[in-house]
DODO-76944 format. One record per residue (C-alpha): residue in one letter; x, y, z. Coordinates in steps of 0.1 Angstrom, whole numbers, padded with zeros to 4 digits, always signed. Layout:
<recs>
aXYZ/...
</recs>
This chain:
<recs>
x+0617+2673+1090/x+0628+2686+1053/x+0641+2660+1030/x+0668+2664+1010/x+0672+2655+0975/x+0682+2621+0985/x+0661+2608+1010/x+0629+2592+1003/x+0601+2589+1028/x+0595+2554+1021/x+0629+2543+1044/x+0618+2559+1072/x+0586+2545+1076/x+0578+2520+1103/x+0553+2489+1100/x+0527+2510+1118/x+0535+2534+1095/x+0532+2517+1068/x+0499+2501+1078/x+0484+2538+1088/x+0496+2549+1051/x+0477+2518+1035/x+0446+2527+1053/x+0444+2563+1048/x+0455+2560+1007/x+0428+2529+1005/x+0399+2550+1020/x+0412+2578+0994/x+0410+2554+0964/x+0375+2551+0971/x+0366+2587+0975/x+0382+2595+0943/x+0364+2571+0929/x+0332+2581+0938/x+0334+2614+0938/x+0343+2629+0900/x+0323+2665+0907/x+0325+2690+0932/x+0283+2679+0937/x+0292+2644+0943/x+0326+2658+0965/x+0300+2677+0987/x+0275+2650+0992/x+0298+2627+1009/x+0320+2653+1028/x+0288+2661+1043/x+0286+2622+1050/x+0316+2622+1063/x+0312+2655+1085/x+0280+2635+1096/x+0296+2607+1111/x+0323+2622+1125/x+0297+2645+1146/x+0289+2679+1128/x+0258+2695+1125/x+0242+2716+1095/x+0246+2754+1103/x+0215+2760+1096/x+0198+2739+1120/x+0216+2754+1146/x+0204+2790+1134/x+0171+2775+1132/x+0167+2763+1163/x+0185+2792+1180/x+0211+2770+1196/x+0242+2787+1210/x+0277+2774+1205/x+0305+2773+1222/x+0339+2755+1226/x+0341+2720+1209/x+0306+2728+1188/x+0310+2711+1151/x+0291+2731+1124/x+0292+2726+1083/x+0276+2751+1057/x+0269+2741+1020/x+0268+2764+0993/x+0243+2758+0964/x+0254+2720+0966/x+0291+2722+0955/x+0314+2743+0983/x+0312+2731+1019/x+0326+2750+1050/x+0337+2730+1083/x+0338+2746+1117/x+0358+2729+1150/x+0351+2756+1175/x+0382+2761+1197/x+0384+2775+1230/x+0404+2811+1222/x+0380+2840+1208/x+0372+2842+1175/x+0389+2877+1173/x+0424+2858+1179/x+0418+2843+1143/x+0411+2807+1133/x+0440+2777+1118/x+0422+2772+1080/x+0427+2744+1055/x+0414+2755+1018/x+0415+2734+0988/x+0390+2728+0958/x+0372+2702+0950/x+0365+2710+0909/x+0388+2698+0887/x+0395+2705+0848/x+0366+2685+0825/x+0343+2688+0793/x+0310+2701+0805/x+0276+2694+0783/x+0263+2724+0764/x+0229+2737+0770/x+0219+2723+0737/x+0237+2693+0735/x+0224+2671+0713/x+0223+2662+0678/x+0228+2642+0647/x+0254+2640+0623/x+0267+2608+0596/x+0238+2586+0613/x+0257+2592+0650/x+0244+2611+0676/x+0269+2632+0699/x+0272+2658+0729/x+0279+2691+0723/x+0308+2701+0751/x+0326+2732+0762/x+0362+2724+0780/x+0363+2739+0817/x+0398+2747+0831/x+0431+2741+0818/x+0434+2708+0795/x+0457+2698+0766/x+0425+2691+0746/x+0439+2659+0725/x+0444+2640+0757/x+0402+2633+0754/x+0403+2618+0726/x+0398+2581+0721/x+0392+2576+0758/x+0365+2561+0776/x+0345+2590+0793/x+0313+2588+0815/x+0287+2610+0823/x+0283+2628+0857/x+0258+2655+0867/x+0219+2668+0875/x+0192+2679+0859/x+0170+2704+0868/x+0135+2704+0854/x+0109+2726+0860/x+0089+2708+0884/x+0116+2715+0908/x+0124+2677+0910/x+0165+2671+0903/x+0177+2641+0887/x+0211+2629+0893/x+0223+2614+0868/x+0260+2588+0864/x+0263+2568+0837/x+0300+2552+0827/x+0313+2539+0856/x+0293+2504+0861/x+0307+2474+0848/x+0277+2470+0833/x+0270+2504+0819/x+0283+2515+0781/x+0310+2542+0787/x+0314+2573+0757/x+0339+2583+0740/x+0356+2616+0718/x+0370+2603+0681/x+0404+2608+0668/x+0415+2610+0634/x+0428+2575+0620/x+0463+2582+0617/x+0462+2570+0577/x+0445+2602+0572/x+0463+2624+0597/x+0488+2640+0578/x+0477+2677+0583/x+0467+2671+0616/x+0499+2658+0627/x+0516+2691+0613/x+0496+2711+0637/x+0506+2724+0673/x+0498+2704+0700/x+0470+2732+0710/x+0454+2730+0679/x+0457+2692+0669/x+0421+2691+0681/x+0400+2720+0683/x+0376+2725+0714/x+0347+2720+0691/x+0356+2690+0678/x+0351+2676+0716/x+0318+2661+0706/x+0309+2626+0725/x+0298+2597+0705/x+0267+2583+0724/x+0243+2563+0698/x+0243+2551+0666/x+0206+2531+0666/x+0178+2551+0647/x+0145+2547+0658/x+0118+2531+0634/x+0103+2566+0622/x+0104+2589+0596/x+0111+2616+0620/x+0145+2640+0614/x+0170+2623+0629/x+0160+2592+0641/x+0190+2581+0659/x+0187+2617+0677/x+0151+2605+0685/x+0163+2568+0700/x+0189+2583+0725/x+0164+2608+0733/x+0136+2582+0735/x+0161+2563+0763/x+0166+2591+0781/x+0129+2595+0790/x+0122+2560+0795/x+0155+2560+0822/x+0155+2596+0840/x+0124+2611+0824/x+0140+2639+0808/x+0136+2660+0777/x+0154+2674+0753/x+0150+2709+0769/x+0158+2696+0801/x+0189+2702+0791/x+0190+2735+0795/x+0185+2737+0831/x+0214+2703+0831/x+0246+2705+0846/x+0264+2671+0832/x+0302+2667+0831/x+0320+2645+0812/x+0347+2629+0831/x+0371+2598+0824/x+0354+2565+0833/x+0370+2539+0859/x+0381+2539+0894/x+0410+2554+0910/x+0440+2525+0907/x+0472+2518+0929/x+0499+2524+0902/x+0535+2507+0898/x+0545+2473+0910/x+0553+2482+0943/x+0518+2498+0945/x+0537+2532+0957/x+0516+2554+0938/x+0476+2563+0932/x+0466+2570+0892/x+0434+2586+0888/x+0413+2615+0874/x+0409+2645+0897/x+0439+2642+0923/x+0441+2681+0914/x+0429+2693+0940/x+0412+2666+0954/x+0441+2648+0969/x+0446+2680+0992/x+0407+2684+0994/x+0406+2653+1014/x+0438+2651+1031/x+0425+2682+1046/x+0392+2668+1053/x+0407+2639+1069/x+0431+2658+1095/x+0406+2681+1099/x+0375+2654+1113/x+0403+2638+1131/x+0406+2666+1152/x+0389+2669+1184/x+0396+2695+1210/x+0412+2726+1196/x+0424+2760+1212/x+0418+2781+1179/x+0389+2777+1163/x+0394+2751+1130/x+0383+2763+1093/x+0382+2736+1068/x+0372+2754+1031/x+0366+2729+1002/x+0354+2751+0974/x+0346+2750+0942/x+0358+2771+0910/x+0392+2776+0915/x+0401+2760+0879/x+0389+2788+0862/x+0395+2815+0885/x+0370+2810+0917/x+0346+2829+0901/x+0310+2826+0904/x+0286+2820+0941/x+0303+2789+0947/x+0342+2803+0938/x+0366+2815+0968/x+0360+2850+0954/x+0324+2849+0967/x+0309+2857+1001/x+0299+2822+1012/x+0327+2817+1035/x+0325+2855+1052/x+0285+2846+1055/x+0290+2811+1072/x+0319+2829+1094/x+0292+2856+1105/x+0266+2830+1113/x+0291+2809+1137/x+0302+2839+1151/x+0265+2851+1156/x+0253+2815+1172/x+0285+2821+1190/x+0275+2852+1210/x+0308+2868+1193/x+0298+2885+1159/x+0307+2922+1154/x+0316+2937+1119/x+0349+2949+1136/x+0355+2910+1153/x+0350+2890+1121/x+0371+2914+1105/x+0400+2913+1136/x+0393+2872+1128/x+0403+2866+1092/x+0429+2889+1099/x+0444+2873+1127/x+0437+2838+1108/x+0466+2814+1094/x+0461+2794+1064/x+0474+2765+1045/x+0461+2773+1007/x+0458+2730+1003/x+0466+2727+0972/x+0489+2710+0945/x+0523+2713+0930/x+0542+2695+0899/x+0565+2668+0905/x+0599+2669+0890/x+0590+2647+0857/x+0628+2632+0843/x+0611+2626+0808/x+0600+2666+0808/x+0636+2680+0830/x+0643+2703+0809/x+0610+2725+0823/x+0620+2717+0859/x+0650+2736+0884/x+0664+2703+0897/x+0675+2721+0930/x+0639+2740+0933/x+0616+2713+0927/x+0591+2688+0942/x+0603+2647+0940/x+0578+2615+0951/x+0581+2605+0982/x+0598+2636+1000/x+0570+2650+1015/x+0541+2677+1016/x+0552+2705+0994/x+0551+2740+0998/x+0549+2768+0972/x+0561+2798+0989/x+0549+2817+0959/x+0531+2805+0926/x+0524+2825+0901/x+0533+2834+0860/x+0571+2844+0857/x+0577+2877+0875/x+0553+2858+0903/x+0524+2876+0883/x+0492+2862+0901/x+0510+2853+0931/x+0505+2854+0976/x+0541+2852+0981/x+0541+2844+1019/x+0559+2859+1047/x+0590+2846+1055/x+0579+2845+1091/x+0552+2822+1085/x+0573+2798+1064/x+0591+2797+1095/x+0565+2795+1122/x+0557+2767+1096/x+0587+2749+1094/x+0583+2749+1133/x+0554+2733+1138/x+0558+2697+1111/x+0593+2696+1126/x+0580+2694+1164/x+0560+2667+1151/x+0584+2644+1126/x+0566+2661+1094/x+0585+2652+1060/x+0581+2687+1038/x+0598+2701+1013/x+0597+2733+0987/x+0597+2740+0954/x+0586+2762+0925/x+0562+2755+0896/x+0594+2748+0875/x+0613+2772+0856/x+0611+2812+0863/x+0600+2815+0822/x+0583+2776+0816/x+0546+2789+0826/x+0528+2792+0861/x+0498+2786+0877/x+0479+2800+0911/x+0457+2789+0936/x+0429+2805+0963/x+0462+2815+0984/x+0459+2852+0972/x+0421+2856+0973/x+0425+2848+1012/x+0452+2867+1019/x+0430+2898+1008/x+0422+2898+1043/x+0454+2907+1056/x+0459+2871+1071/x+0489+2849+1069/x+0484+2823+1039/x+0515+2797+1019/x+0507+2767+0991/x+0512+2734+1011/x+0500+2706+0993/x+0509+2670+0977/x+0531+2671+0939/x+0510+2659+0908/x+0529+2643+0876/x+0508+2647+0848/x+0486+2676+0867/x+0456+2688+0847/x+0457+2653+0825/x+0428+2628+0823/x+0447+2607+0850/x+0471+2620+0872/x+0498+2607+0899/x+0506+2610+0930/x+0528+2595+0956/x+0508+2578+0986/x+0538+2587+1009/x+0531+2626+1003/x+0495+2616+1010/x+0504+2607+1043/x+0526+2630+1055/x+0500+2659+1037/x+0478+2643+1058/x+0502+2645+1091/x+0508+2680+1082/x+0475+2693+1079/x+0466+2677+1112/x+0497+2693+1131/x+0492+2725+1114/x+0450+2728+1131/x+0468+2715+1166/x+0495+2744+1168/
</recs>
């Protein structure tokens, strides 16, 4: 059912209800907090896929097994974008029910030559990847997430900040005694991207080498994961906030952590979507990785990975043509999983009151994202908002919709638009974020819930 403006979730909840909620954000708590990159994201949604009874793709090409109605299949792609399959019992060519969200969120990532010395500290190098008000990394504690690739063809994981017994890193700030100029600047220049350097070692090493404290981190690097210095280059390390995901507010109503966007809809979707046994149309699950900066790249929404997995389920399937895959994405529906802003009363001015997200009223859709003149935008059918609409209200969905505030404030997108390249029916449907794109964000657990309810009567329609 839609929400008004004054109704809150919360009062319609029953104690089963309630006790379903606690479960479901608990179990979320915990995957946010171990999972801060799309690598460690894939790793346990395979887990997860695992136990809930689906089998690697490629196995099943390997071994030349044919599937048919109620088969389970993932693909992974190059460790970081992961593709579910719940084979239903209509043909492929009537198209499939698909959840998409990403599971990369905005970060500092490590240079390929990190590391050096300067004032008797030693520091990363970083380079900012997707959308982040730079200043907020400042005076933080950060931790290090990532691999390394060396040569031998060995891959070293490395995670280092998130142990209570583990130091944590951190980005310095200007003392505020000296800050004069810097508090004249904008707030997009206040700190400049290369000034996002983390402090990791101070200790030199006894040597009358060039930088010697240089030497000491790199000397405990090698004695804990065996690296070198040029291992960086073949490194991908990410610099994330340190700590676990937190039930925020006294009433514990909320969740505060780093990486709800998109992740909160990443595993909403992944939830409904393992939950879900027999199906009649075939059931797509896309978590992918990319989409912060534009989802780009072999593991990006732009690429072929999903079309490739699609042909070889459609192939073990006894059903792959050029023209059928083609009649399937077509004929497919989609709910782009992704996030929306919250209405924010310290920041109203940005937000339309009467076209906005509010905690607690639901699973939002964005009918259109989008910069201004909806520049960027899917812009769904009215017919599918509809057909939409339909299906939570059969089954006792909250929803609601908004708009990424005001027509002129700014915009964003999502993977909506790269999907509906193929001609298929695709609308924003996600959770709303305060403080989106921040080092910690906020959600409400109710709009985790009933996400979660939507997504899950969205695959049974």
């Amino acid at each position: 059912m839609r929400l008004d403006n004054t109704d809150n979730a919360w009062l319609g909840y029953s104690k089963n209800d309630r006790k379903e909620l606690t479960e479901l954000t608990d179990s979320y708590i915990d995957f946010l907090s171990k999972c801060k990159t799309e690598r460690e994201c894939t790793k346990e949604i395979v887990a997860m896929a695992r136990k809930a009874g689906y089998k690697d793709l490629v196995d099943v090409v390997t071994s030349g097994k044919h599937l048919k109605h109620g088969d389970k299949v993932y693909a992974v792609g190059m460790g970081k974008t992961v593709a579910l399959f719940n084979l239903g019992n209509e043909p492929f060519e009537n198209g499939m029910n698909i959840l998409g969200a990403h599971i990369d969120s905005p970060r500092l990532d490590l240079k390929q030559n990190p590391l050096y010395e300067d004032g008797g500290m030693a520091y990363l190098n970083t380079h900012y990847y997707g959308g982040i008000k730079k200043y907020q990394y400042v005076a933080i504690p950060l931790a290090l997430h990532g691999v390394i690739a060396k040569t031998d063809g060995t891959l070293v994981e490395v995670s280092i900040g998130e142990e209570e017994d583990e130091p944590v890193f951190t980005i310095t700030d200007i003392l505020i005694h000296l800050a004069s100029e810097q508090m004249e600047k904008k707030a997009n220049k206040a700190v400049e991207g290369e000034s996002l350097d983390v402090l990791v070692g101070s200790i030199p090493i006894k040597s009358k080498e060039k930088d010697p404290v240089k030497q000491n981190i790199l000397k405990l690097l090698k004695e804990k994961y065996t690296i070198e210095e040029n291992d960086f280059m073949s490194a991908e390390i990410e610099v994330v906030p340190a700590g676990k995901a937190r039930s925020l507010g006294l009433d514990e109503s909320m969740v505060l952590s780093y990486g709800q966007d998109d992740r909160v809809c990443a595993y909403t979707s992944l939830v409904a979507f393992l939950a879900t046994e027999d199906v009649e149309r075939t059931g797509v699950c896309l978590l992918v990785d990319k989409e912060e900066i534009g989802s780009v790249g072999a593991t990006g929404m732009r690429s072929r990975f999903f079309e490739n997995a699609l042909a070889e389920v459609m192939n073990a399937a006894g059903a792959y043509s050029e023209l059928a895959m083609r009649r399937a994405l077509q004929n497919s529906k989609m709910l782009s999983s992704d996030v929306s802003a919250s209405y924010d009363p310290l920041y109203a001015s940005v937000f339309d009151k009467q076209n906005s997200a509010y905690f607690g009223h639901g699973v939002v859709f964005n009918k259109y994202t989008g910069s201004r003149g909806k520049s960027g935008s899917n812009d769904a059918n009215a017919e599918f908002m509809a057909e939409i609409r339909g299906i939570l209200d059969a089954r006792n969905v909250r929803y609601q919709t908004c708009e990424l505030g005001k027509v002129d404030a700014g915009g964003g997108g999502t993977i909506a638009y790269i999907m509906a390249l193929y001609g298929m029916d695709v609308i924003d449907c996600g959770v709303a974020v305060l403080s989106m794109h921040a080092p910690y964000e906020v959600t409400s657990k109710a709009d985790i819930y009933e996400a979660t309810k939507a997504y899950r009567a969205f695959l049974l329609a």
